[in-house]
TITITI-836159 format. One line per field, with one value per residue: x, y, z of N, C-alpha, C in turn; residue in one letter; residue number from 1. Coordinates in Angstrom, 2 decimals, always signed. Example, Ala and Ser with C-alpha at 12.3 -4.5 7.8 and 13.67 -1.06 7.14 Angstrom:
! TITITI-836159
nc1: (+13.19, +12.85)
nc2: (-5.69, -2.25)
nc3: (+7.80, +7.08)
cac1: (+12.30, +13.67)
cac2: (-4.50, -1.06)
cac3: (+7.80, +7.14)
cc1: (+13.20, +12.90)
cc2: (-3.30, +0.03)
cc3: (+7.80, +7.87)
marro: (a, s)
semi: (1, 2)
END
This chain:
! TITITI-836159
nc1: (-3.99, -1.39, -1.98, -3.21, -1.10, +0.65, -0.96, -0.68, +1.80, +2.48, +0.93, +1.96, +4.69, +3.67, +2.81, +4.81, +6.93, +8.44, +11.71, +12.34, +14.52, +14.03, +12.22, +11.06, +9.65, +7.99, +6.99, +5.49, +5.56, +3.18, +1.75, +0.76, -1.55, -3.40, -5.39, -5.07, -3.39, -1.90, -0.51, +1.97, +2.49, +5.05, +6.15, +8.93, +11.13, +13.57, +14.89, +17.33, +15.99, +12.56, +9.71, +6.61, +3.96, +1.77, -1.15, -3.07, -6.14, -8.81, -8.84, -5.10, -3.66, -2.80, -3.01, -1.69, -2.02, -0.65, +0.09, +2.87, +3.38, +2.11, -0.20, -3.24, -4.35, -6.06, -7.39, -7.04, -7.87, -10.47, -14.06, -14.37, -15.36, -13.45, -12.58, -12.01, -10.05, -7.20, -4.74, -2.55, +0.34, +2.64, +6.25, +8.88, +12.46, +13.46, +11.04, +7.95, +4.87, +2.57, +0.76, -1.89, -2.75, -5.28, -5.10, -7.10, -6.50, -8.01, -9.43, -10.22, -12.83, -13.90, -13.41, -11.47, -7.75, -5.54, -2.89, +0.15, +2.64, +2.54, +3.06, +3.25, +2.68, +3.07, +1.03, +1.41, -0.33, +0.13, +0.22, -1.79, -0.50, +1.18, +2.18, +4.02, +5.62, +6.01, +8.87, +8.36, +6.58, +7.06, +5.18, +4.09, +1.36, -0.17, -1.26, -5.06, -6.06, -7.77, -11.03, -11.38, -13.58, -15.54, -16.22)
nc2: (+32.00, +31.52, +31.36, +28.96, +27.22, +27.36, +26.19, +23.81, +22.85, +23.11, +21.12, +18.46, +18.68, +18.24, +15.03, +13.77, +10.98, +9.32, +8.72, +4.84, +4.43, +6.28, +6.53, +4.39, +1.74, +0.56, -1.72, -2.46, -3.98, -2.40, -2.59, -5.41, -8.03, -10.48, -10.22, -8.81, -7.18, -3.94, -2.90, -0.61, +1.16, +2.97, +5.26, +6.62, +9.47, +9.05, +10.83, +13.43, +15.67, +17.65, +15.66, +14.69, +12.85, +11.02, +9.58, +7.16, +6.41, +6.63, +4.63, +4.92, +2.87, -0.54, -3.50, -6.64, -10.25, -13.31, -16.22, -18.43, -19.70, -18.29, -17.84, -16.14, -14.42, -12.57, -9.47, -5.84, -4.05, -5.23, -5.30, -2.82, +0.73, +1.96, +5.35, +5.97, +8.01, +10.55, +11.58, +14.23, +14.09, +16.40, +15.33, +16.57, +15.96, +13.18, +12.98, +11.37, +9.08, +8.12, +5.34, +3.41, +0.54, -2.09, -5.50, -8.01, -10.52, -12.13, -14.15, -13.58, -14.08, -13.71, -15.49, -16.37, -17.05, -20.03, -20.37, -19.85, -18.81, -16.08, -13.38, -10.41, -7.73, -4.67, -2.12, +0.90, +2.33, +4.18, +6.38, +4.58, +1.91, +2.12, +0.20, +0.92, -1.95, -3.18, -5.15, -8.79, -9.02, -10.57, -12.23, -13.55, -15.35, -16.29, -19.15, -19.08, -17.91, -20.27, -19.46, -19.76, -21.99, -21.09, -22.69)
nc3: (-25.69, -24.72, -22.10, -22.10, -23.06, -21.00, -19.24, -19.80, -20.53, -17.77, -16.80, -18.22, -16.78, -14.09, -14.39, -14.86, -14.73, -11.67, -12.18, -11.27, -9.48, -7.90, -5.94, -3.16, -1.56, +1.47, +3.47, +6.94, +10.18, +12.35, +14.86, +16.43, +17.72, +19.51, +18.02, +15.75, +12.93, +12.79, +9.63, +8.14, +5.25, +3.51, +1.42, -0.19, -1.25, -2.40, -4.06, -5.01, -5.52, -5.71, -6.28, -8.30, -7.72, -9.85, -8.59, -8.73, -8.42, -5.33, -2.73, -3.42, -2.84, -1.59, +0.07, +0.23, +1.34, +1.57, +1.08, +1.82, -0.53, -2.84, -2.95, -3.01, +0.16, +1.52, +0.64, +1.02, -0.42, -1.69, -2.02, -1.27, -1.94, -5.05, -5.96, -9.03, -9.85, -10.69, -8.76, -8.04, -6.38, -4.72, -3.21, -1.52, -1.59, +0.67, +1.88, +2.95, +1.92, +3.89, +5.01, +6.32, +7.22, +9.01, +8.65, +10.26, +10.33, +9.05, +6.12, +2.30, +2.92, +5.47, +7.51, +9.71, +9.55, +9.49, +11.93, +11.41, +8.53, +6.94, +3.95, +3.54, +0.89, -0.30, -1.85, -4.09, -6.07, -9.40, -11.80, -13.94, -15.91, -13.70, -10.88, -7.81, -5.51, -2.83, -1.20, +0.22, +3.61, +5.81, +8.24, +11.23, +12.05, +14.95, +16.81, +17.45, +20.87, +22.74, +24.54, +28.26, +29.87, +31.97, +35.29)
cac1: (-3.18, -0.13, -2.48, -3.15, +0.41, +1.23, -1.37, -0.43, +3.49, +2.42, +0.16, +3.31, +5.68, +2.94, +2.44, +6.38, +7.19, +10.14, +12.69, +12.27, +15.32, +14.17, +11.00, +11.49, +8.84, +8.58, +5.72, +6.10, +3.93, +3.36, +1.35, +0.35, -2.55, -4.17, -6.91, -5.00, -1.78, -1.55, +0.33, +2.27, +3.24, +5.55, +6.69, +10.03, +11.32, +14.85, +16.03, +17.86, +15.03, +11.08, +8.65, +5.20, +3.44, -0.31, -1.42, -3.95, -7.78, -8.72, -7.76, -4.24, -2.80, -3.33, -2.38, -2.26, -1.74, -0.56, +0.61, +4.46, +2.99, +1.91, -1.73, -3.59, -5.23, -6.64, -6.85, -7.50, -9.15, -11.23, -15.11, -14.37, -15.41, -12.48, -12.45, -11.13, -9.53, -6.14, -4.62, -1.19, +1.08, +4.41, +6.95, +10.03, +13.41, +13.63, +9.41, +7.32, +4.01, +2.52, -0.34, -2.10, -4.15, -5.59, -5.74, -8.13, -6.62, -8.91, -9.49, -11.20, -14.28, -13.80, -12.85, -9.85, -6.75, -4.64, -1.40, +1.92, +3.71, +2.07, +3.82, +2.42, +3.08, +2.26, +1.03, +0.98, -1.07, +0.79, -1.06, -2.19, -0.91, +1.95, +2.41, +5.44, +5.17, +7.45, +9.66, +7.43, +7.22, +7.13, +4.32, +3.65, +0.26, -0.26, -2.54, -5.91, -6.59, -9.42, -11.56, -11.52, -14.53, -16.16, -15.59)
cac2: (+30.91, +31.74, +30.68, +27.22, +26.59, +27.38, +25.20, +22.21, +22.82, +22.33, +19.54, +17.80, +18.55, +17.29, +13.72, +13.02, +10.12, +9.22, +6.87, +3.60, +4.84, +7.86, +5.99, +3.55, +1.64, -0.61, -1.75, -2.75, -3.92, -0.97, -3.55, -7.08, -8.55, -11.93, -10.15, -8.09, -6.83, -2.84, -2.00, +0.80, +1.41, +3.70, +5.66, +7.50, +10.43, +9.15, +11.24, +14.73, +16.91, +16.84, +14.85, +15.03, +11.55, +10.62, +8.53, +6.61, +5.97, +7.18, +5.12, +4.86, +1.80, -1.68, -4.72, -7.91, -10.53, -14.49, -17.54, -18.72, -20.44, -16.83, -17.76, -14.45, -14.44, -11.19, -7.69, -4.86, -2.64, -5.79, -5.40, -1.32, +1.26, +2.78, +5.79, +6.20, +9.35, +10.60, +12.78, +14.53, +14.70, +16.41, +14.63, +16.25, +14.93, +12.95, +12.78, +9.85, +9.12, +6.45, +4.92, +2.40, -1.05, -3.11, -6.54, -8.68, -11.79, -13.16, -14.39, -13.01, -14.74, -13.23, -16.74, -16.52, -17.38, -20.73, -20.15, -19.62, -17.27, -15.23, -12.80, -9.22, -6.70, -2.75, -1.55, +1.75, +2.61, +5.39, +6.65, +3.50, +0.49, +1.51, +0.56, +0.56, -2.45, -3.42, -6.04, -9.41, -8.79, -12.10, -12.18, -15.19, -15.66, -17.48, -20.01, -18.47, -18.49, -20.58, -18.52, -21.10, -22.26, -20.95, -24.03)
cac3: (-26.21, -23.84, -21.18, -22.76, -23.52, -19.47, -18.49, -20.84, -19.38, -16.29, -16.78, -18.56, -15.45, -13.00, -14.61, -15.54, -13.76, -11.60, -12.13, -10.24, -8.44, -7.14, -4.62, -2.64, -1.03, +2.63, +4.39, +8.32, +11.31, +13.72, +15.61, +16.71, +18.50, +18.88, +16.90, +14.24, +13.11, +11.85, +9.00, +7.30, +3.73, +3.51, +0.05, +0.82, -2.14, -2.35, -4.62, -4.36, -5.71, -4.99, -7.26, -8.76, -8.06, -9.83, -7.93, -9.53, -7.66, -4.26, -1.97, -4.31, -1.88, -1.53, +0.75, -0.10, +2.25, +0.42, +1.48, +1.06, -2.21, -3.76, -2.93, -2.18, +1.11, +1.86, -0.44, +1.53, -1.39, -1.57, -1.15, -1.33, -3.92, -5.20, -7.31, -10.84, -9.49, -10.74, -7.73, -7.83, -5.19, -4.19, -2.41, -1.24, -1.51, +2.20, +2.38, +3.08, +2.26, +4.98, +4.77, +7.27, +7.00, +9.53, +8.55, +11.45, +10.55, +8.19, +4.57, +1.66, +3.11, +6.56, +8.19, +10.56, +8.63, +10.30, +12.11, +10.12, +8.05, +5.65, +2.81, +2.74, +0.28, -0.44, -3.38, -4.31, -7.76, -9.87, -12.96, -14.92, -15.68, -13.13, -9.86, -6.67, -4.93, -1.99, -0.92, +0.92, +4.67, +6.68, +9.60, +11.43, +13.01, +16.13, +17.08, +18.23, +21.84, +23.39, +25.58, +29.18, +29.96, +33.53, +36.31)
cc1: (-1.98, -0.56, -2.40, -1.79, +0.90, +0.62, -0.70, +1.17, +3.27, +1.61, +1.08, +4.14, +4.85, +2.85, +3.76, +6.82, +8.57, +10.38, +12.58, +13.29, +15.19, +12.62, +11.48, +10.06, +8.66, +7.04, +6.21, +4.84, +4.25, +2.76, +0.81, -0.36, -2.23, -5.28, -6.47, -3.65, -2.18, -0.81, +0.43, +2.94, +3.90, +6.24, +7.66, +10.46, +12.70, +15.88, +16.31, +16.91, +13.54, +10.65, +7.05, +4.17, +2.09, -0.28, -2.89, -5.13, -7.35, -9.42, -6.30, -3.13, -3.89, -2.47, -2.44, -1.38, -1.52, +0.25, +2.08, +4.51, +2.88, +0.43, -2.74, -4.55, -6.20, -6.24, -7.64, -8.40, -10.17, -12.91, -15.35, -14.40, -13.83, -12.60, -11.46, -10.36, -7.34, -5.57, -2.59, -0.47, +2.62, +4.98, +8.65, +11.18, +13.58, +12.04, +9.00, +5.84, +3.27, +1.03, -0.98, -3.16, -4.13, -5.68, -6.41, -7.65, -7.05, -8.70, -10.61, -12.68, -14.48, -14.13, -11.16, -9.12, -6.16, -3.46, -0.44, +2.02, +2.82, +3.03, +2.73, +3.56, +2.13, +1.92, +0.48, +0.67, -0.31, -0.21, -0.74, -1.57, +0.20, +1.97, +3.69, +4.88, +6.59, +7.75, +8.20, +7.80, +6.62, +6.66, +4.12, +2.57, +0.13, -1.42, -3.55, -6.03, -7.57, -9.74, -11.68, -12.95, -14.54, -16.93, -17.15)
cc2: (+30.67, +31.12, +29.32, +26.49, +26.22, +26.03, +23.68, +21.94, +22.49, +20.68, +18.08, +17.57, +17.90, +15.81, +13.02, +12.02, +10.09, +8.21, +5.86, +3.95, +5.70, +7.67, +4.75, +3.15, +0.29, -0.48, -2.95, -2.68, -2.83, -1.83, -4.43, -7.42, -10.00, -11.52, -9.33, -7.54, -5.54, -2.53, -0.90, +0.58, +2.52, +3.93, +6.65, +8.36, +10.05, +9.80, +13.08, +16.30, +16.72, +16.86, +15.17, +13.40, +11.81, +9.20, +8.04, +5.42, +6.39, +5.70, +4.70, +3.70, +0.77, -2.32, -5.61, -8.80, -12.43, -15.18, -17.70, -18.88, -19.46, -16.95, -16.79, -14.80, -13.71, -10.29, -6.97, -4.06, -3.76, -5.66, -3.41, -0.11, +2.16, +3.62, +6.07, +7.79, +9.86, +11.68, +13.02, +14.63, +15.23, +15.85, +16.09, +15.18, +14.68, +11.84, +11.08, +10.32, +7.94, +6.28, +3.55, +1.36, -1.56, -4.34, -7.93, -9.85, -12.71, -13.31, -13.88, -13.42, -14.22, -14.15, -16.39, -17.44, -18.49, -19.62, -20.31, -18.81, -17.24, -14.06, -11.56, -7.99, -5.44, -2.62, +0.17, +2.33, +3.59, +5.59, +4.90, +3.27, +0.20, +1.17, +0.08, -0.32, -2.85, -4.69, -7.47, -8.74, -10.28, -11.59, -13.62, -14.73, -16.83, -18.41, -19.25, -19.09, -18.62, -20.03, -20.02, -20.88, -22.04, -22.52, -24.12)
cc3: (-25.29, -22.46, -20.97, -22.50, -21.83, -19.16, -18.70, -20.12, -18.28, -15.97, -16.94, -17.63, -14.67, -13.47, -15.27, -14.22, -13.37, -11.61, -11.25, -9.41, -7.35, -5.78, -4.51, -1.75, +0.33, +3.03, +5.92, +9.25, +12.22, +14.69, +15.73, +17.27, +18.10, +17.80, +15.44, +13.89, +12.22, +10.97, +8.07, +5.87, +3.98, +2.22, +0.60, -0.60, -1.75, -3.68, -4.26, -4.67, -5.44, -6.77, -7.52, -8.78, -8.23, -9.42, -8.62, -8.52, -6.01, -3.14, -3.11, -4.00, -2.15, -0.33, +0.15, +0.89, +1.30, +1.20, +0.77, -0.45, -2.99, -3.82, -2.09, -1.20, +1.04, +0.65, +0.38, +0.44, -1.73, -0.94, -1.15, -2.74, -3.68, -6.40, -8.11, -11.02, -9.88, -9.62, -8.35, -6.95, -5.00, -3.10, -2.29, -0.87, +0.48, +2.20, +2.02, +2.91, +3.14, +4.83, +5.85, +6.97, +8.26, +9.32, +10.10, +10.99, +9.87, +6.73, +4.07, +2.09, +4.64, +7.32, +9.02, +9.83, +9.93, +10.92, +11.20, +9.90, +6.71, +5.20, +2.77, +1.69, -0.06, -1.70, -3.88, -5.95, -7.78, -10.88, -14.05, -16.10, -14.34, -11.57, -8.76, -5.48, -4.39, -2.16, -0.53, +2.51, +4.89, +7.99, +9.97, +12.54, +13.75, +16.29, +17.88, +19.55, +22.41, +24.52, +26.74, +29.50, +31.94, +34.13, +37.29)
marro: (x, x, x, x, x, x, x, x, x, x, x, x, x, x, x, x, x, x, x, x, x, x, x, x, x, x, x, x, x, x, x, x, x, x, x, x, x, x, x, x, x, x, x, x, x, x, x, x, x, x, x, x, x, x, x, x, x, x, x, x, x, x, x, x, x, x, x, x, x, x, x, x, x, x, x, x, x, x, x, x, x, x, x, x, x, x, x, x, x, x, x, x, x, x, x, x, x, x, x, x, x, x, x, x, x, x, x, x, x, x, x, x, x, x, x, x, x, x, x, x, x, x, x, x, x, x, x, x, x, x, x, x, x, x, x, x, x, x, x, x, x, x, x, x, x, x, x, x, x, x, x)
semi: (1, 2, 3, 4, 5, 6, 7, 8, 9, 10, 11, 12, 13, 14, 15, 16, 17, 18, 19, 20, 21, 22, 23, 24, 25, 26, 27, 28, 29, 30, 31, 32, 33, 34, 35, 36, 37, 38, 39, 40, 41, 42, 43, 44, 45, 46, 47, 48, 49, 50, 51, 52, 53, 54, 55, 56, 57, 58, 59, 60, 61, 62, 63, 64, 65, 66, 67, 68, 69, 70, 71, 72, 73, 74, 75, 76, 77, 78, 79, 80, 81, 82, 83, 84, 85, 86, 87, 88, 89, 90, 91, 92, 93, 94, 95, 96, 97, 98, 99, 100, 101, 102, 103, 104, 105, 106, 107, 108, 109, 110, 111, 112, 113, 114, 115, 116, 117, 118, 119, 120, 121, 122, 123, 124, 125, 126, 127, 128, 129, 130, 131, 132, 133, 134, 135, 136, 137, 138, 139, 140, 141, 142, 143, 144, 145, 146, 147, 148, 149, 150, 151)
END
């Protein structure tokens, strides 16, 4: 019974959430092509002690990629199985967890997206219904360039 009780205590401490204050979340291009732009999510432990995050399905991130308007381009977990997986993780106070996407550019239909400015944001699932989603970032895609034609 003393067993039980431990486990159940700990089960309790592992799935106590933290305050919206205490994560902080950014996502940023690491890099740019004509053919694709990399980015990072980044979850940072800003507060003064370490944390217990469930992260909720494996992979526990998202992208989403949307037009000025709020019209969703792209979803990275789009098209991908994701499991129904609750994971735990510790964070120390300082720690980051980072996470990386490719997006190629394209739309849910895997059509090359026009030129302009698109709106991405991070999303990182917590245990269900919550999740930490960042700021917008502001990318602007260029006009594709035409391959020249041999003379």
């Amino acid at each position: 019974m003393l067993l039980l009780a431990l486990l159940m205590g700990s089960l309790q401490e592992a799935s106590a959430r933290p305050s919206p204050e205490a994560l902080s979340a950014r996502i940023e291009v690491r890099e740019q092509t004509a053919r694709a732009i990399l980015l990072e999510l980044r979850v940072r432990n800003d507060s003064g002690h370490r944390l217990t995050l469930t992260l909720g399905g494996r992979p526990a991130y998202n992208v989403l990629v949307k037009r000025p308007d709020g019209t969703l381009v792209w979803e990275w977990q789009r098209g991908q199985i994701v499991q129904q997986i609750l994971e735990y993780r510790g964070l120390d106070p300082g720690e980051e967890l980072r996470f990386e996407v490719t997006w190629k550019l394209v739309d849910a239909r895997g059509r090359r997206v026009p030129p302009g400015e698109y709106l991405v944001h991070g999303v990182l699932n917590l245990e269900p219904p919550e999740t930490l989603v960042t700021d917008p970032l502001r990318v602007r895609v260029a006009p594709a360039r035409r391959k020249r034609s041999a003379k």
